[in-house]
N, CA, C and O atoms as a GROMACS GRO file, in nm:
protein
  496
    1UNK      N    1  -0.576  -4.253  -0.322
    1UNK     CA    2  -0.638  -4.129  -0.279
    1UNK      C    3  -0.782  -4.127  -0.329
    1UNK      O    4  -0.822  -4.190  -0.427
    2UNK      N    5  -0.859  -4.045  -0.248
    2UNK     CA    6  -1.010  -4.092  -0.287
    2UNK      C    7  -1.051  -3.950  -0.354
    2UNK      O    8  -1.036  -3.841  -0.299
    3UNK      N    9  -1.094  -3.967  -0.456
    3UNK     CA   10  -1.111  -3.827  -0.574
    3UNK      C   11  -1.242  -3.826  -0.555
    3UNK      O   12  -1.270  -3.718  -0.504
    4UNK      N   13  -1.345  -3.894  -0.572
    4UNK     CA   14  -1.522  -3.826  -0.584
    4UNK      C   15  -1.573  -3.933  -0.485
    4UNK      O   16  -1.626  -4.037  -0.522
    5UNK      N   17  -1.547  -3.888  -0.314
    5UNK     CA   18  -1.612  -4.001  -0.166
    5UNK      C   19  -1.775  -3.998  -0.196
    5UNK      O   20  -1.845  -4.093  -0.162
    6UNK      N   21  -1.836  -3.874  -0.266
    6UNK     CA   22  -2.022  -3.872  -0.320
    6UNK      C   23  -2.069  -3.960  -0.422
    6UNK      O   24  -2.188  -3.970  -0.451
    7UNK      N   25  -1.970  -4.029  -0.481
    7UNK     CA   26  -2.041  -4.099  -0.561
    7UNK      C   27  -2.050  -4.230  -0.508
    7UNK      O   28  -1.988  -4.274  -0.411
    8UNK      N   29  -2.162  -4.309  -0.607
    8UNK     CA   30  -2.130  -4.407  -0.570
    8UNK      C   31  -2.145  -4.491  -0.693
    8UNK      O   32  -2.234  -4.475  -0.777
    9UNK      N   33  -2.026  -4.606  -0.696
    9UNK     CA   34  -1.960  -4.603  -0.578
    9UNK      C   35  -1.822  -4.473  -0.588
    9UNK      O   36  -1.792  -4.387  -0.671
   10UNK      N   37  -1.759  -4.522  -0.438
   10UNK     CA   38  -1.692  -4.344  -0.454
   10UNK      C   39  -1.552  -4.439  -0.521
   10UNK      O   40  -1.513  -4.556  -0.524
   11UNK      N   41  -1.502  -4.269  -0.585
   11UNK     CA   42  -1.379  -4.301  -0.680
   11UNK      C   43  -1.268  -4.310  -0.641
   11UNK      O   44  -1.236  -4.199  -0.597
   12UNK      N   45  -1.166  -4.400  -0.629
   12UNK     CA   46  -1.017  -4.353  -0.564
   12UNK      C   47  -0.949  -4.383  -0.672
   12UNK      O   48  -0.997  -4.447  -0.766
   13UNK      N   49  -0.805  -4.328  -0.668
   13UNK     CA   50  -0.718  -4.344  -0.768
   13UNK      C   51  -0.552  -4.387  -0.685
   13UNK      O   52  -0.532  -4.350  -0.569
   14UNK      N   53  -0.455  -4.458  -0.756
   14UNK     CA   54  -0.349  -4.459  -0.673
   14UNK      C   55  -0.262  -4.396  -0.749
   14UNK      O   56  -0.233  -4.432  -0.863
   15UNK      N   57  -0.212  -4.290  -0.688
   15UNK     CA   58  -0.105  -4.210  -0.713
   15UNK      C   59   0.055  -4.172  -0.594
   15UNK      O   60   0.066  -4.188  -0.472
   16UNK      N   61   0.158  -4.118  -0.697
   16UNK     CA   62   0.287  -4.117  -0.605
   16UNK      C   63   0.230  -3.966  -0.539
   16UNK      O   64   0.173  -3.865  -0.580
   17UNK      N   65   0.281  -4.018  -0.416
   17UNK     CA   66   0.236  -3.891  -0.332
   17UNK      C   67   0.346  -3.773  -0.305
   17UNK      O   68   0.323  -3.663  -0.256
   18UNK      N   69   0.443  -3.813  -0.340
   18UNK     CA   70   0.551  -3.717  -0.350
   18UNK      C   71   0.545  -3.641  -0.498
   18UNK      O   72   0.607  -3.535  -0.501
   19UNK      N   73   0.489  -3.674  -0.600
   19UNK     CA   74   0.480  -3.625  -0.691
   19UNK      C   75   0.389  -3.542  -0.704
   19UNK      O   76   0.403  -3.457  -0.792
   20UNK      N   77   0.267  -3.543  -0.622
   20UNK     CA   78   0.130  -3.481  -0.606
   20UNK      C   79   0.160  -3.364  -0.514
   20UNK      O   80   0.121  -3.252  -0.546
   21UNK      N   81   0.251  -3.392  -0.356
   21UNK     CA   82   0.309  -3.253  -0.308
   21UNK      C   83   0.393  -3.194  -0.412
   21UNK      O   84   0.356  -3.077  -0.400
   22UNK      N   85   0.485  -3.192  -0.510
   22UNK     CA   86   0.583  -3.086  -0.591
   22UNK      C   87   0.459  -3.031  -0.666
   22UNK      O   88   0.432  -2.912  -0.679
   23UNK      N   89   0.402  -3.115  -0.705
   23UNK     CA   90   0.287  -3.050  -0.809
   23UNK      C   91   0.233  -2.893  -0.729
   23UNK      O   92   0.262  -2.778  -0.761
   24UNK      N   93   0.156  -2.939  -0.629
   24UNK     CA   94   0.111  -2.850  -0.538
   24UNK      C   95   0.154  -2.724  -0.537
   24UNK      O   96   0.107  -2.616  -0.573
   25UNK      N   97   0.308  -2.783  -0.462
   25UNK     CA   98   0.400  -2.634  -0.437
   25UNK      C   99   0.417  -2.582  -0.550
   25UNK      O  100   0.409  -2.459  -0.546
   26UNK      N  101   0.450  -2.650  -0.709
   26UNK     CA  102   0.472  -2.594  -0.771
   26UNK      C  103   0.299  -2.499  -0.893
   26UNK      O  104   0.307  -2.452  -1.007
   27UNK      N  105   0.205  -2.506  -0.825
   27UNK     CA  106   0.125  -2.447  -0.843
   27UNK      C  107   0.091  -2.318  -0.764
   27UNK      O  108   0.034  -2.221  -0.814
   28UNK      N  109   0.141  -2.329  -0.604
   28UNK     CA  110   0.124  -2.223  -0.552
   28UNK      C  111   0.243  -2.134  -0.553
   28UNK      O  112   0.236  -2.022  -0.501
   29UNK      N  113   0.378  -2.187  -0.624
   29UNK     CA  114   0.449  -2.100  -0.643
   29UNK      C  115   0.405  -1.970  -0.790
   29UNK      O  116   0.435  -1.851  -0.801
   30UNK      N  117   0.329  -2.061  -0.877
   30UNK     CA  118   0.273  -1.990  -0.989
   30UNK      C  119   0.206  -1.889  -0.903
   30UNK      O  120   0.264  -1.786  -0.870
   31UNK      N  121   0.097  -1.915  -0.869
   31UNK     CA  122  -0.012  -1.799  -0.792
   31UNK      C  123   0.033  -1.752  -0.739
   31UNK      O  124  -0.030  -1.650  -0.711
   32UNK      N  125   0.214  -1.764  -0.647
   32UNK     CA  126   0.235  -1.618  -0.606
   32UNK      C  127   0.286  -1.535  -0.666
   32UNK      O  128   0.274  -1.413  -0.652
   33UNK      N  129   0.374  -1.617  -0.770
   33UNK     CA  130   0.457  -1.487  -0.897
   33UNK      C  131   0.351  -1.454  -0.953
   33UNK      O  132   0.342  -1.333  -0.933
   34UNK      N  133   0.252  -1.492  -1.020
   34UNK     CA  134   0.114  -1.365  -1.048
   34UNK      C  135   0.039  -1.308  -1.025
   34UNK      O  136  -0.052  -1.278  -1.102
   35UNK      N  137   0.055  -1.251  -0.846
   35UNK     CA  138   0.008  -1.139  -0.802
   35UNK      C  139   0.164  -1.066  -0.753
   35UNK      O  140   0.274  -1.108  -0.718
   36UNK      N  141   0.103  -0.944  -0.773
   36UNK     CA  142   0.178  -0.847  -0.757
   36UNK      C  143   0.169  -0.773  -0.601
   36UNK      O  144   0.063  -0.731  -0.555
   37UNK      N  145   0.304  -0.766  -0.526
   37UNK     CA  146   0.268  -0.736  -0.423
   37UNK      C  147   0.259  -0.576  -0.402
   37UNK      O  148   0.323  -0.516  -0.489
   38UNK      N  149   0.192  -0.491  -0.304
   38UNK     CA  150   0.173  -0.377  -0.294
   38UNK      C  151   0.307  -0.344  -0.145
   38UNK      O  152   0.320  -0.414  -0.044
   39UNK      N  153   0.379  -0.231  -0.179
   39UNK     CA  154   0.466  -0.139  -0.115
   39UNK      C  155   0.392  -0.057  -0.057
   39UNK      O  156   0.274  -0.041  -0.090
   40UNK      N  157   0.449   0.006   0.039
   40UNK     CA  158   0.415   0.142   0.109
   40UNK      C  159   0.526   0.228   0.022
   40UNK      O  160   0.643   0.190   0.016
   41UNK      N  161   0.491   0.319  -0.027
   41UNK     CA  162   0.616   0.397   0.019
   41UNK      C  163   0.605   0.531   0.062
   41UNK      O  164   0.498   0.592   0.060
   42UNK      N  165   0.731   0.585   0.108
   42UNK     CA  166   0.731   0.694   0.168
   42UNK      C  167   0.726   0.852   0.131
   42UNK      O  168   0.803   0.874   0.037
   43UNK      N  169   0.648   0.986   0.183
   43UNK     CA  170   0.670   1.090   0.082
   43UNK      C  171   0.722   1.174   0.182
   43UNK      O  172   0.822   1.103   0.179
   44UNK      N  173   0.749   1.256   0.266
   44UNK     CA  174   0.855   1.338   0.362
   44UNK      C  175   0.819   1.495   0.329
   44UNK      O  176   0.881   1.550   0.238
   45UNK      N  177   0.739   1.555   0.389
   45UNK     CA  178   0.685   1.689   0.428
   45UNK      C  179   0.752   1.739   0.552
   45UNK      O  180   0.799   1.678   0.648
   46UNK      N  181   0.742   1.894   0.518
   46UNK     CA  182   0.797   1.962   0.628
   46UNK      C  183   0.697   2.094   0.616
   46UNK      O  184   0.690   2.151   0.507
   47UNK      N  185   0.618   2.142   0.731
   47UNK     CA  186   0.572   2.257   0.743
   47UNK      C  187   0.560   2.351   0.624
   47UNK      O  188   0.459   2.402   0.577
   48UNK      N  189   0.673   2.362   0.591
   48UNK     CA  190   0.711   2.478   0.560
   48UNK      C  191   0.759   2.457   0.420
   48UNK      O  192   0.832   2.538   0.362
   49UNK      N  193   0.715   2.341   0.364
   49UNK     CA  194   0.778   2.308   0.228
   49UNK      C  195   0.727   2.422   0.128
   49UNK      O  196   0.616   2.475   0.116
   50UNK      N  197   0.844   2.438   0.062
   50UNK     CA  198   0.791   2.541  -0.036
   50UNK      C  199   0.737   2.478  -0.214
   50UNK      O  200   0.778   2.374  -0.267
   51UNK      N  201   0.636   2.578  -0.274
   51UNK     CA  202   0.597   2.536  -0.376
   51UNK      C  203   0.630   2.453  -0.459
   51UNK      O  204   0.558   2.358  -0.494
   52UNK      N  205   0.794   2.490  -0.520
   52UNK     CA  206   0.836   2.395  -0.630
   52UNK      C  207   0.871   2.254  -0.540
   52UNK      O  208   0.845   2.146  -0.594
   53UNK      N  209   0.921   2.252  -0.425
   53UNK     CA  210   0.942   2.088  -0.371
   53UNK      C  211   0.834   2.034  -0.379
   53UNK      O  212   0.814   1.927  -0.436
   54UNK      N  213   0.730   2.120  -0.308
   54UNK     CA  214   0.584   2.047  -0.299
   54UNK      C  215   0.507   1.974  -0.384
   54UNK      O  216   0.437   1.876  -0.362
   55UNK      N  217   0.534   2.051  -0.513
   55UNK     CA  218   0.476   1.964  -0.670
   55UNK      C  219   0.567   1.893  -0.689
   55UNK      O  220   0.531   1.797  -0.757
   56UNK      N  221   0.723   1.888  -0.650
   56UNK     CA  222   0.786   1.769  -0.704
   56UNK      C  223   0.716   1.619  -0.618
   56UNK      O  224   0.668   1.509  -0.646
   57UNK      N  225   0.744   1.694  -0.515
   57UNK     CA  226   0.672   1.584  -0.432
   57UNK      C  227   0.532   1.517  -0.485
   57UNK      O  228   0.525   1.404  -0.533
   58UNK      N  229   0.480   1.560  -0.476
   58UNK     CA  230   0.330   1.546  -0.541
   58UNK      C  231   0.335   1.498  -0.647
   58UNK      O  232   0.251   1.408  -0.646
   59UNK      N  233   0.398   1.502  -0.770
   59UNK     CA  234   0.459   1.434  -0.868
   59UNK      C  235   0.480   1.308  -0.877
   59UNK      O  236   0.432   1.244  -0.970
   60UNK      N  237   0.570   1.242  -0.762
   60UNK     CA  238   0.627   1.124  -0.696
   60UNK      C  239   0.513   1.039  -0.607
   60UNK      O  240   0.497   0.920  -0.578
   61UNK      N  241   0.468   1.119  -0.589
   61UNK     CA  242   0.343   1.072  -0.450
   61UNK      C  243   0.256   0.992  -0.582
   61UNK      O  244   0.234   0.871  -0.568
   62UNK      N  245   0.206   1.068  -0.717
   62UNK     CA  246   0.136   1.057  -0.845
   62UNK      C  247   0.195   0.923  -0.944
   62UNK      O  248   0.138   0.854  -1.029
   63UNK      N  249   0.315   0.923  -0.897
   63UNK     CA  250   0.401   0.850  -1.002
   63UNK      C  251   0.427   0.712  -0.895
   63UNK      O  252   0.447   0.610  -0.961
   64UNK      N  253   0.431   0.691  -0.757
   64UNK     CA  254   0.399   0.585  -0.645
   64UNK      C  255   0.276   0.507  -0.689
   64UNK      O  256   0.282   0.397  -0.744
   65UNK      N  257   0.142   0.585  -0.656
   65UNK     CA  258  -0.021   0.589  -0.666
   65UNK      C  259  -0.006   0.489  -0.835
   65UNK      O  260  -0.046   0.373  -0.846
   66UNK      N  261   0.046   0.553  -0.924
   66UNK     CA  262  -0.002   0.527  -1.105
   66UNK      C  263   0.054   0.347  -1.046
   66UNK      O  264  -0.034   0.262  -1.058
   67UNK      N  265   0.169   0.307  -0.996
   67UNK     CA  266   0.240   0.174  -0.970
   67UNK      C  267   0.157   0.081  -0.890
   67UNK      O  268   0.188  -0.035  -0.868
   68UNK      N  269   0.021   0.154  -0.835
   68UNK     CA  270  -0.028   0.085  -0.753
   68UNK      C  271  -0.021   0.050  -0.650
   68UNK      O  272  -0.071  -0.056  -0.613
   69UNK      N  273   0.075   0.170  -0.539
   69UNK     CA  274   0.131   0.149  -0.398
   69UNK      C  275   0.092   0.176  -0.350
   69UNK      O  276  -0.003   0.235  -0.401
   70UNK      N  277   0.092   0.182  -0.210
   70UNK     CA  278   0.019   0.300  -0.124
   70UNK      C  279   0.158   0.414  -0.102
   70UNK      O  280   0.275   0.383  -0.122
   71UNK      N  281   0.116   0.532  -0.064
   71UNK     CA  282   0.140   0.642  -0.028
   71UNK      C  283   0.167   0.667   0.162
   71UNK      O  284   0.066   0.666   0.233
   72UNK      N  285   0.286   0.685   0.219
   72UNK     CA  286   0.267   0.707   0.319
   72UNK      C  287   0.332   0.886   0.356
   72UNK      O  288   0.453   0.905   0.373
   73UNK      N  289   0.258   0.968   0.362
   73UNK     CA  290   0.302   1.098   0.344
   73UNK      C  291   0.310   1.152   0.511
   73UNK      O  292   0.217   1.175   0.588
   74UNK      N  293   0.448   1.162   0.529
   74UNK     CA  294   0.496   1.175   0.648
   74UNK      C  295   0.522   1.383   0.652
   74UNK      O  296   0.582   1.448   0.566
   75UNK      N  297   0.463   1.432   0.763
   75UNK     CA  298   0.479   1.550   0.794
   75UNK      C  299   0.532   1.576   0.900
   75UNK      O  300   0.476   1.565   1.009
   76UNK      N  301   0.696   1.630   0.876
   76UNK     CA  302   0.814   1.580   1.045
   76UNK      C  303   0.784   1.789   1.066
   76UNK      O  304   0.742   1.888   1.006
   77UNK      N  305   0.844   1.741   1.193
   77UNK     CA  306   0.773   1.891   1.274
   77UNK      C  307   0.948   1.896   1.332
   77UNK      O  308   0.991   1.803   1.399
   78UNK      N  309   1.034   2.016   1.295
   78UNK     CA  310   1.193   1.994   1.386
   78UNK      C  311   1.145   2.119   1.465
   78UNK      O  312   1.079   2.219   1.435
   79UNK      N  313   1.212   2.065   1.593
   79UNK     CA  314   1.240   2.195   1.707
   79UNK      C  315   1.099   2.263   1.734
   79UNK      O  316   1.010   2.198   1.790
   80UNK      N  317   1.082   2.369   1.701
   80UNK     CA  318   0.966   2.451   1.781
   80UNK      C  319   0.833   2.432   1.641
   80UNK      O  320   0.716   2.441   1.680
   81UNK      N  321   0.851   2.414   1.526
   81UNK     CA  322   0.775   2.375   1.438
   81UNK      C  323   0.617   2.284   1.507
   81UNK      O  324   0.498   2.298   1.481
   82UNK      N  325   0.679   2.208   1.584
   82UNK     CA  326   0.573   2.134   1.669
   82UNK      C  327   0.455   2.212   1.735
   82UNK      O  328   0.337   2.177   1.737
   83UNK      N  329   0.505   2.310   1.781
   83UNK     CA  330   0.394   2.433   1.830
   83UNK      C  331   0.247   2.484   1.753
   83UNK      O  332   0.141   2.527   1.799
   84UNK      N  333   0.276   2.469   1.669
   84UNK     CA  334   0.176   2.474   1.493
   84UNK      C  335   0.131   2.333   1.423
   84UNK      O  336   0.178   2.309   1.312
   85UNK      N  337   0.044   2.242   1.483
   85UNK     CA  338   0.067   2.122   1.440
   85UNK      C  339  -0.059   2.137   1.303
   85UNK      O  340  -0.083   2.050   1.219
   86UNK      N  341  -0.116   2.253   1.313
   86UNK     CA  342  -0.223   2.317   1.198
   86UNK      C  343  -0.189   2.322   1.111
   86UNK      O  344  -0.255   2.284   1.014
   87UNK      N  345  -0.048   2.382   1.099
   87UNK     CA  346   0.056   2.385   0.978
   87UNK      C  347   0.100   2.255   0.906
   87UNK      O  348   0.134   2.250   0.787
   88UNK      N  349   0.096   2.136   1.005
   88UNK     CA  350   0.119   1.956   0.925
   88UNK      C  351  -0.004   1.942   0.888
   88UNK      O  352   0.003   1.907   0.770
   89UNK      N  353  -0.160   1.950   0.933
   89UNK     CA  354  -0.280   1.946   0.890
   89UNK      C  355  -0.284   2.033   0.782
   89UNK      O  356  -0.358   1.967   0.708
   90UNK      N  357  -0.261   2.124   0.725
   90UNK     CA  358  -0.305   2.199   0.605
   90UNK      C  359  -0.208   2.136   0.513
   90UNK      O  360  -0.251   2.127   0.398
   91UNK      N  361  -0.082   2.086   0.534
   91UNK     CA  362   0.004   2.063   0.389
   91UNK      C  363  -0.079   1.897   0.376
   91UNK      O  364  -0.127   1.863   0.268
   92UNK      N  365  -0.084   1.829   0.469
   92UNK     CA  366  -0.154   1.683   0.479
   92UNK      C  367  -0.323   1.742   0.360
   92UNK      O  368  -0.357   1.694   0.252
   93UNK      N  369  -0.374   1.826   0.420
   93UNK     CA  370  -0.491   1.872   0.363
   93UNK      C  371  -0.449   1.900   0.200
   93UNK      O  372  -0.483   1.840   0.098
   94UNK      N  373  -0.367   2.010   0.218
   94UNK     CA  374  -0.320   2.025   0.038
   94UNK      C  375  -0.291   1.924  -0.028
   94UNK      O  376  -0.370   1.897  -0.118
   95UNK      N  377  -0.194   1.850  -0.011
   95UNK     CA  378  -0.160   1.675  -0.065
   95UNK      C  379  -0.312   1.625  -0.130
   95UNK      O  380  -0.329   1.608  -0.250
   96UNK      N  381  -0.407   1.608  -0.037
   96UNK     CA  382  -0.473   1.506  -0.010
   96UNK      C  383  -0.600   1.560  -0.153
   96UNK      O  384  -0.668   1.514  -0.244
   97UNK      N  385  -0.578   1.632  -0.115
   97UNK     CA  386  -0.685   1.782  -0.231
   97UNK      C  387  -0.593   1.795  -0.392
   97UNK      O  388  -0.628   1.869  -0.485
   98UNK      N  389  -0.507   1.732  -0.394
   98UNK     CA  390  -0.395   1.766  -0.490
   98UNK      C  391  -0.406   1.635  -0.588
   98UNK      O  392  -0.412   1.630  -0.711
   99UNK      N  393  -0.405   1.554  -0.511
   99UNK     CA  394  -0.402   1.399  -0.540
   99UNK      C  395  -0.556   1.300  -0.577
   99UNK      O  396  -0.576   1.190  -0.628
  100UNK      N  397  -0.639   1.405  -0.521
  100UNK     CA  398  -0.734   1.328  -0.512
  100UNK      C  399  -0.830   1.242  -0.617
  100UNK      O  400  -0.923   1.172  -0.577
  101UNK      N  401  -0.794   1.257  -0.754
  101UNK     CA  402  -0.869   1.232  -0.878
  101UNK      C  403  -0.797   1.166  -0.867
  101UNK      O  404  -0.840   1.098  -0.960
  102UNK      N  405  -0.642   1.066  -0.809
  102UNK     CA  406  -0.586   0.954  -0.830
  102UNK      C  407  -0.567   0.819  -0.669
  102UNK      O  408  -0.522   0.705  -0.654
  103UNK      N  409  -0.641   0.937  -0.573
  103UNK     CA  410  -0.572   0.855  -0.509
  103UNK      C  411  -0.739   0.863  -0.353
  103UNK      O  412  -0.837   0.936  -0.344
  104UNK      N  413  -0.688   0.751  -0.269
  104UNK     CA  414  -0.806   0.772  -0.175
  104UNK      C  415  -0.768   0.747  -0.001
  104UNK      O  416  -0.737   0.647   0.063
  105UNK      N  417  -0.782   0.854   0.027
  105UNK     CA  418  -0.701   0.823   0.174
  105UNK      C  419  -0.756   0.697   0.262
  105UNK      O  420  -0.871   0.660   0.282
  106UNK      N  421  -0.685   0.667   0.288
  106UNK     CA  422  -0.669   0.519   0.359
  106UNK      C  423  -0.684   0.533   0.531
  106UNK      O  424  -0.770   0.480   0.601
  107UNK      N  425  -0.570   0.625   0.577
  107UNK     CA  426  -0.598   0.690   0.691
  107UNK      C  427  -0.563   0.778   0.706
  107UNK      O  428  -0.454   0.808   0.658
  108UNK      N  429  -0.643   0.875   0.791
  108UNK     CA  430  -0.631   1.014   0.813
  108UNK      C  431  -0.552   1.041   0.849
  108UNK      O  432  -0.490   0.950   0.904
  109UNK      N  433  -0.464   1.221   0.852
  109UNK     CA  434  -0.377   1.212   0.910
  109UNK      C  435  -0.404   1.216   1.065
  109UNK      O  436  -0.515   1.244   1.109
  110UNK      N  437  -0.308   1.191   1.137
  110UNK     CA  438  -0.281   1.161   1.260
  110UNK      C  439  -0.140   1.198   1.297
  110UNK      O  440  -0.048   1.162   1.224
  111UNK      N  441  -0.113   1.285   1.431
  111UNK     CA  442  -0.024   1.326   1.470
  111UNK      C  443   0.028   1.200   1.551
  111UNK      O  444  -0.053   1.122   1.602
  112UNK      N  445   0.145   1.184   1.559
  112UNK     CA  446   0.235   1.068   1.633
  112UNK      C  447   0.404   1.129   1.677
  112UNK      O  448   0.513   1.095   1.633
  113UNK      N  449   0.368   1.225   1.777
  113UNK     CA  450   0.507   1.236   1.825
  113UNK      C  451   0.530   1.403   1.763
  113UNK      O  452   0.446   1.493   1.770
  114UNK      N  453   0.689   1.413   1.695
  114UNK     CA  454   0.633   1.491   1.595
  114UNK      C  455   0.666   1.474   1.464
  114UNK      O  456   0.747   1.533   1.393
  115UNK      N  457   0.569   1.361   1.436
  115UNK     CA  458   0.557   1.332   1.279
  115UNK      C  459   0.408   1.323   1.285
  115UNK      O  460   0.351   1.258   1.372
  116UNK      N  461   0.339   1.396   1.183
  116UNK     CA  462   0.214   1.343   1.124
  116UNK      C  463   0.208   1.268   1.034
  116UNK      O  464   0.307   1.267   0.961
  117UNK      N  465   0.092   1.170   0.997
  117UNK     CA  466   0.150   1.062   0.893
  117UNK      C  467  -0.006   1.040   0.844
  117UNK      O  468  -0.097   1.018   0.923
  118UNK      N  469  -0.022   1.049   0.711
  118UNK     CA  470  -0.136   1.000   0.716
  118UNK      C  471  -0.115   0.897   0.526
  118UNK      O  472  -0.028   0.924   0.442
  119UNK      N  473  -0.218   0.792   0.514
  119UNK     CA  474  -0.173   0.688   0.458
  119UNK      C  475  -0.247   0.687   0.286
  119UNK      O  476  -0.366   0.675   0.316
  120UNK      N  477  -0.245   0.689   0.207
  120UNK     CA  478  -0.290   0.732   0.098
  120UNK      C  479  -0.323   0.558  -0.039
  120UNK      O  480  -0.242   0.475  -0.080
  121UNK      N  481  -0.412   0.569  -0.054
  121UNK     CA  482  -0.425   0.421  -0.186
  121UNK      C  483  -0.456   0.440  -0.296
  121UNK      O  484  -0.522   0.543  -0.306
  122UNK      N  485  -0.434   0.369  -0.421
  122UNK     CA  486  -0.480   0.415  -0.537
  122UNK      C  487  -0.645   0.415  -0.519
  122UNK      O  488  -0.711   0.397  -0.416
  123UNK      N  489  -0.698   0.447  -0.683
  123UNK     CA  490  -0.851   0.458  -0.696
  123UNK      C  491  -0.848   0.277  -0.804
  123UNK      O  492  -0.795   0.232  -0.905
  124UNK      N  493  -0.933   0.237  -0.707
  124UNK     CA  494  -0.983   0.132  -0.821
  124UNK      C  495  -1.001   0.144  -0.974
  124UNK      O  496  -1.040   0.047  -1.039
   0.00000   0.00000   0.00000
C-alpha cells in the first residue's frame, strides 16, 4: 500500500489487508458509540389544556430540552375544536414563551390537518 505517493521517492509499505479493513470498522465503530444520537420527542396539547397539566407538560418539554432532544409539541384539535385554530396558536405561543431561556424553535408552528405541530431544539 502506498502511504506518502509526494515524496520522493514515494513510500509504500506491505501490509495484511484484511487486518487494515477490521481496524477501520473497528475505528468507526468507536466514533459512532461517541456521539450521542438526538430523539425527537413528543409533547401532546389540547386547546383547552388547563394550568396544572400545562406546567406539567412544560416541565417534561424542560426535562426532554436539558437531555438534548428536540421537542415536538403537538396541538390535536377533537371535533369542533378545529373551528378556533387561534386557540392551538396561543397555547403553541405560551409553550414557546415558557421555554424560551432553554430552548429555540426549530419550526414554527404549522397547522396540518387537525394537529398543529411545531418543532422545538435545545440552546447551544
Amino acid at each position: 500500500m502506498e502511504v506518502a505517493p509526494t515524496s520522493k521517492p514515494p513510500v509504500c509499505r506491505i501490509m495484511d489487508y484484511g487486518k487494515y479493513k477490521y481496524q477501520q470498522s473497528k475505528r468507526a465503530q468507536e466514533a459512532r458509540k461517541g456521539s450521542a444520537a438526538i430523539q425527537v420527542k413528543e409533547v401532546k396539547f389540547r386547546p383547552m389544556t388547563d394550568d396544572h397539566d400545562f406546567q406539567v407538560k412544560v416541565r417534561h418539554i424542560r426535562e426532554f430540552l436539558g437531555e438534548s432532544n428536540k421537542v415536538k409539541v403537538t396541538v390535536m384539535f377533537r371535533g369542533r375544536e378545529i373551528v378556533y385554530p387561534e386557540r392551538g396558536q396561543e397555547v403553541a405561543a405560551k409553550v414557546a414563551k415558557v421555554v424560551e431561556d432553554v430552548a429555540v424553535i426549530e419550526q414554527h408552528p404549522k397547522l396540518e390537518g387537525r394537529n398543529l405541530t411545531m418543532v422545538m431544539a435545545p440552546k447551544r
